[in-house]
Structures are given as structure tokens and as C-alpha cells.
PyMOL CGO cylinders between C-alpha atoms (Angstrom):
from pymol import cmd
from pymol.cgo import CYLINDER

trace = [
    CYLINDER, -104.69, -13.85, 120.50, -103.62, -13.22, 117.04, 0.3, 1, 1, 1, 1, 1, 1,
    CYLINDER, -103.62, -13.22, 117.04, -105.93, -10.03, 116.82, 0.3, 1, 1, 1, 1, 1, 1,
    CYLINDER, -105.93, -10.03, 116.82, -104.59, -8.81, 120.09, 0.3, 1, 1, 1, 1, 1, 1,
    CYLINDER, -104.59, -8.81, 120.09, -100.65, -9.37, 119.34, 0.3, 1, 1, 1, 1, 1, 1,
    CYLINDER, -100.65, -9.37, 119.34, -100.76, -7.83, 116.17, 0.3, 1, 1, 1, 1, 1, 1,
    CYLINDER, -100.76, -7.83, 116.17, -103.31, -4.83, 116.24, 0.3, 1, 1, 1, 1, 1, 1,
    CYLINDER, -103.31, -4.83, 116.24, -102.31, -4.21, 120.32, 0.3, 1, 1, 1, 1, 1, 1,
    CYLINDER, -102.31, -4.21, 120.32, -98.68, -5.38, 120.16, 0.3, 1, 1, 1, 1, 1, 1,
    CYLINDER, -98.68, -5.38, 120.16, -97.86, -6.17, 123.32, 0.3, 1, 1, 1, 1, 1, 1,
    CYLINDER, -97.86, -6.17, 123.32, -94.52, -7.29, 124.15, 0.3, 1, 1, 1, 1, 1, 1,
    CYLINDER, -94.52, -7.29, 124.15, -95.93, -10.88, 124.93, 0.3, 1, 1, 1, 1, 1, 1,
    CYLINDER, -95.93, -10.88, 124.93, -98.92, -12.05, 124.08, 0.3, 1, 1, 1, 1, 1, 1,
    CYLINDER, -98.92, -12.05, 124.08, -100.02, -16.42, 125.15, 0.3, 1, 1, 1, 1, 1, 1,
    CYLINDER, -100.02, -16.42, 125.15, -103.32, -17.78, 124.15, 0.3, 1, 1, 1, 1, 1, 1,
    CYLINDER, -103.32, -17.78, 124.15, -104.50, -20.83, 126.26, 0.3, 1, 1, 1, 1, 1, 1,
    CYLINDER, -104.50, -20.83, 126.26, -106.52, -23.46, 124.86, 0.3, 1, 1, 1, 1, 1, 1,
    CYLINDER, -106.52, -23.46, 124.86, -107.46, -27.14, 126.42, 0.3, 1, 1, 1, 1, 1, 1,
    CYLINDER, -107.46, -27.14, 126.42, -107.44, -28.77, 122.91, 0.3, 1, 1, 1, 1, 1, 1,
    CYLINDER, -107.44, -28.77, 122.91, -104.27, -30.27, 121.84, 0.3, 1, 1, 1, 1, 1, 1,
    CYLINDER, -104.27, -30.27, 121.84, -105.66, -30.05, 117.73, 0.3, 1, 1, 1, 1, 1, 1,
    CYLINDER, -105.66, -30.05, 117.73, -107.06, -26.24, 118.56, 0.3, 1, 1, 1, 1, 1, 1,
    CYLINDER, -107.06, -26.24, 118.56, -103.19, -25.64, 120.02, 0.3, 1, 1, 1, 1, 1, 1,
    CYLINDER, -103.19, -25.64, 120.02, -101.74, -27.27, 116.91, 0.3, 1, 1, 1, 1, 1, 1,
    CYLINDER, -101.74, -27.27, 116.91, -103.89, -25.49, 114.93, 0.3, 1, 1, 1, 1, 1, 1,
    CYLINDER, -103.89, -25.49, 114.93, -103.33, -22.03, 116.09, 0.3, 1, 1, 1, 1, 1, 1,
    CYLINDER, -103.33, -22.03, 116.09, -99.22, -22.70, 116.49, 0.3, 1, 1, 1, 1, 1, 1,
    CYLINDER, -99.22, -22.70, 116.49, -99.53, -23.52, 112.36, 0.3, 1, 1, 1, 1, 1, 1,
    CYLINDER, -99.53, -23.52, 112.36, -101.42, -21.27, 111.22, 0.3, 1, 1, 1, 1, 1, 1,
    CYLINDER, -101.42, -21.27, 111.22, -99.79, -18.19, 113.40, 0.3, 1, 1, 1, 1, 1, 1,
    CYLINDER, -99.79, -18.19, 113.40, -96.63, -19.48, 114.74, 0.3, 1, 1, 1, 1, 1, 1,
    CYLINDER, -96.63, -19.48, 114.74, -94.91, -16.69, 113.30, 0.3, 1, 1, 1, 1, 1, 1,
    CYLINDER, -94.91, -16.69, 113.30, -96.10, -13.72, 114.50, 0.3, 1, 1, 1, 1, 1, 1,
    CYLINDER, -96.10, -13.72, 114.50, -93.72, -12.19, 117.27, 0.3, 1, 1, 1, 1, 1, 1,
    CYLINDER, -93.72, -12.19, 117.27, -94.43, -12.07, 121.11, 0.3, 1, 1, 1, 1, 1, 1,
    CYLINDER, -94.43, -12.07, 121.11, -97.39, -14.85, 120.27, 0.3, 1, 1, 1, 1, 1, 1,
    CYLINDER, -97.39, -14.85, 120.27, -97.39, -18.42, 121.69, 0.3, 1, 1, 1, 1, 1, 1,
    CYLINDER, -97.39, -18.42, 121.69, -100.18, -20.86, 122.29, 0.3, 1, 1, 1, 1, 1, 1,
    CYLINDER, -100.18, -20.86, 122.29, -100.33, -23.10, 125.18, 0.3, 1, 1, 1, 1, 1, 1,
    CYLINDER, -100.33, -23.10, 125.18, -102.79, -26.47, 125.96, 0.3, 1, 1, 1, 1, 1, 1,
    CYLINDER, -102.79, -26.47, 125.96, -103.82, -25.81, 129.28, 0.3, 1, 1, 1, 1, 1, 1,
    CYLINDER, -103.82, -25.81, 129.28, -107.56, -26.04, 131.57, 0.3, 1, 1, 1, 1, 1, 1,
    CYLINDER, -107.56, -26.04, 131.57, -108.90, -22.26, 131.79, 0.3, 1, 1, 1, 1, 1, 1,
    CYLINDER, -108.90, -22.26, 131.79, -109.79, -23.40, 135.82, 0.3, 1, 1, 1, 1, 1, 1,
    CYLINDER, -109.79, -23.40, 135.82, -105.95, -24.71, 136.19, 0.3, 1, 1, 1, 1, 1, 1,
    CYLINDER, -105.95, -24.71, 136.19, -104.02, -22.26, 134.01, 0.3, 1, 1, 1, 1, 1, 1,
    CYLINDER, -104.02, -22.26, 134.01, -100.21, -22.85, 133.31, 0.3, 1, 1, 1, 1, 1, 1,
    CYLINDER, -100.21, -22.85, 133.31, -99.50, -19.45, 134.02, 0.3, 1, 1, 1, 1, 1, 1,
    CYLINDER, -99.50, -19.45, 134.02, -97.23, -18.25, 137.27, 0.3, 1, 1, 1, 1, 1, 1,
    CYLINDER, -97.23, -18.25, 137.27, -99.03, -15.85, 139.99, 0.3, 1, 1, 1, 1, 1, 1,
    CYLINDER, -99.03, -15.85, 139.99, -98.87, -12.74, 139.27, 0.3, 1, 1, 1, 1, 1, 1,
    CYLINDER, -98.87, -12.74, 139.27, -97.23, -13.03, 135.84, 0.3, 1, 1, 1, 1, 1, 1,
    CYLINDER, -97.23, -13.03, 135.84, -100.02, -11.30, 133.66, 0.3, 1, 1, 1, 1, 1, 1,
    CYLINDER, -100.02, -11.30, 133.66, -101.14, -7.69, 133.08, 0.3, 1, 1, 1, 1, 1, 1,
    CYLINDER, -101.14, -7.69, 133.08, -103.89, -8.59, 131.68, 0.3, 1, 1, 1, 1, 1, 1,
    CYLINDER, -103.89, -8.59, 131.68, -106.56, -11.29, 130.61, 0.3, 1, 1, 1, 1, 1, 1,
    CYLINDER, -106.56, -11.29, 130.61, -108.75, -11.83, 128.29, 0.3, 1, 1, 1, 1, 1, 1,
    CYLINDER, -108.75, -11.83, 128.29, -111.83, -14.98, 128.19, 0.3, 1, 1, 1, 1, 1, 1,
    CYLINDER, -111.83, -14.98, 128.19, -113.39, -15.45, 124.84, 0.3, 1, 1, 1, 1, 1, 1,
    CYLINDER, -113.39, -15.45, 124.84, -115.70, -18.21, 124.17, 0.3, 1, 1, 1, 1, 1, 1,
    CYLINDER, -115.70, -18.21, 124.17, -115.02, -19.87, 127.43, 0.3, 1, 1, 1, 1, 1, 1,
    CYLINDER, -115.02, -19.87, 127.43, -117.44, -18.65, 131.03, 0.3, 1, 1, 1, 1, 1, 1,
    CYLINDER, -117.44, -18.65, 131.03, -120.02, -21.05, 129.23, 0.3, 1, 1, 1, 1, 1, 1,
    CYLINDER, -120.02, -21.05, 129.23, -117.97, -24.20, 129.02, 0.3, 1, 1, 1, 1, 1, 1,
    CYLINDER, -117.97, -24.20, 129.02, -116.91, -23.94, 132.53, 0.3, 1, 1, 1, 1, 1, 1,
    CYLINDER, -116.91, -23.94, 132.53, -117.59, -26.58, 135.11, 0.3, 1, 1, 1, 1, 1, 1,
    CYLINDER, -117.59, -26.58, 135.11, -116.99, -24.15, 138.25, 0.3, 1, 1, 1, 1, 1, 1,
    CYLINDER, -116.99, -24.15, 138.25, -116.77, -20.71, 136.89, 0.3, 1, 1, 1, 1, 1, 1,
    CYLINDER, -116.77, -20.71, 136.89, -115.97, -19.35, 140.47, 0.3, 1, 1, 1, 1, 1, 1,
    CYLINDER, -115.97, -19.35, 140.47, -112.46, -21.54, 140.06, 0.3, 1, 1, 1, 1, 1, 1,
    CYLINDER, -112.46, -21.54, 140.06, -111.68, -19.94, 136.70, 0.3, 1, 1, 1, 1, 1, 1,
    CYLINDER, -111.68, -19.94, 136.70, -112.09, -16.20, 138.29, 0.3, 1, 1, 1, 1, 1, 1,
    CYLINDER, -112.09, -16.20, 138.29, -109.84, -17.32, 140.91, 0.3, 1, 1, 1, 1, 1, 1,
    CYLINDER, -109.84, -17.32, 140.91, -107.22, -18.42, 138.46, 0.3, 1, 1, 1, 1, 1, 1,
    CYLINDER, -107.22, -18.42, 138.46, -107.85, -15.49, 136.80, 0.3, 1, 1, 1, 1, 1, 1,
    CYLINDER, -107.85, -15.49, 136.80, -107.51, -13.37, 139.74, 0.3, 1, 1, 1, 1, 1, 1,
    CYLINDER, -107.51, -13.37, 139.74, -103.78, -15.33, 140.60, 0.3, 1, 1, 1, 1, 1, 1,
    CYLINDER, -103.78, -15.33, 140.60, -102.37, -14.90, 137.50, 0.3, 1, 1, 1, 1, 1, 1,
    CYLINDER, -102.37, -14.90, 137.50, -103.07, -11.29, 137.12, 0.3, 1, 1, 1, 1, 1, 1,
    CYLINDER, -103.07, -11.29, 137.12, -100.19, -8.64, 138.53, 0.3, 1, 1, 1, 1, 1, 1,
    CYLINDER, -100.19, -8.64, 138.53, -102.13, -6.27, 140.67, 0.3, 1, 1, 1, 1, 1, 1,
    CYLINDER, -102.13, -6.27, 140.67, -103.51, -3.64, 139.25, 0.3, 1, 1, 1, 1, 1, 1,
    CYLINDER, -103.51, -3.64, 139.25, -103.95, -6.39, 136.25, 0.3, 1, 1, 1, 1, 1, 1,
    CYLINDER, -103.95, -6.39, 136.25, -106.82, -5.97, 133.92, 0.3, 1, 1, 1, 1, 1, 1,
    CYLINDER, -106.82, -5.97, 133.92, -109.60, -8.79, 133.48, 0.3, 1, 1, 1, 1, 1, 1,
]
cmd.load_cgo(trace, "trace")
């Protein structure tokens, strides 16, 4: 996320993680870059409203999945249309 929001710069930028420490962590060490937040939440449950993102990005995460066909949904409900995955 930190790559992203300051190579990219996109207006808003939110990593998700479901560690509370990784959260902490990431809100510490980069909590002051602008248009980044972190936010604990379940990649196959995300905190995120329909239709709210433009795009999404999963690193590190397919393999960890307990039902990756849920997480592509979520994917698919958060993304605008016309949203990139």
C-alpha cells in the first residue's frame, strides 16, 4: 500500500490486513503518508462499501484463503464497474 500511494498517488489509497499487530504495525511505521490508511479486516468479508473501489490489489493473500471463490466475490462487490482487479 505504501509503494502504491506514494509511487502511484492515488487520491486514496486503504490497505486491509486481518492482523491487529500487522495493522499497528503498518499505521506506525507509515501513518503519515497522505491518502494512506490501514484497516483490520477478513480479505473474504472486507470492510469496504459496494462499489466504493476503482481498483484492487491481493498480495500475499489467494494462498491463505479458506474459500477463495468468497474473496473474488468480495472483490468483485467492492469494485466500481469498470474497476480493476
Amino acid at each position: 500500500a505504501y509503494y502504491i500511494s506514494t509511487v502511484k498517488k492515488p487520491l486514496a489509497c486503504t490497505g486491509v490486513d486481518i492482523g491487529s499487530q500487522n495493522i499497528q504495525l503498518a499505521r506506525r511505521r507509515f501513518g503519515d503518508t497522505v491518502h494512506l490508511n490501514f484497516i483490520e479486516g477478513d480479505a473474504q468479508a472486507l470492510p469496504v462499501d459496494d462499489a466504493s473501489l476503482d481498483v484492487a490489489i491481493s498480495v500475499e493473500t489467494s494462498h491463505c484463503l479458506s474459500d477463495i471463490g468468497r474473496f473474488y466475490s468480495e472483490v468483485w462487490r467492492v469494485l466500481r464497474p469498470g474497476g480493476f482487479f
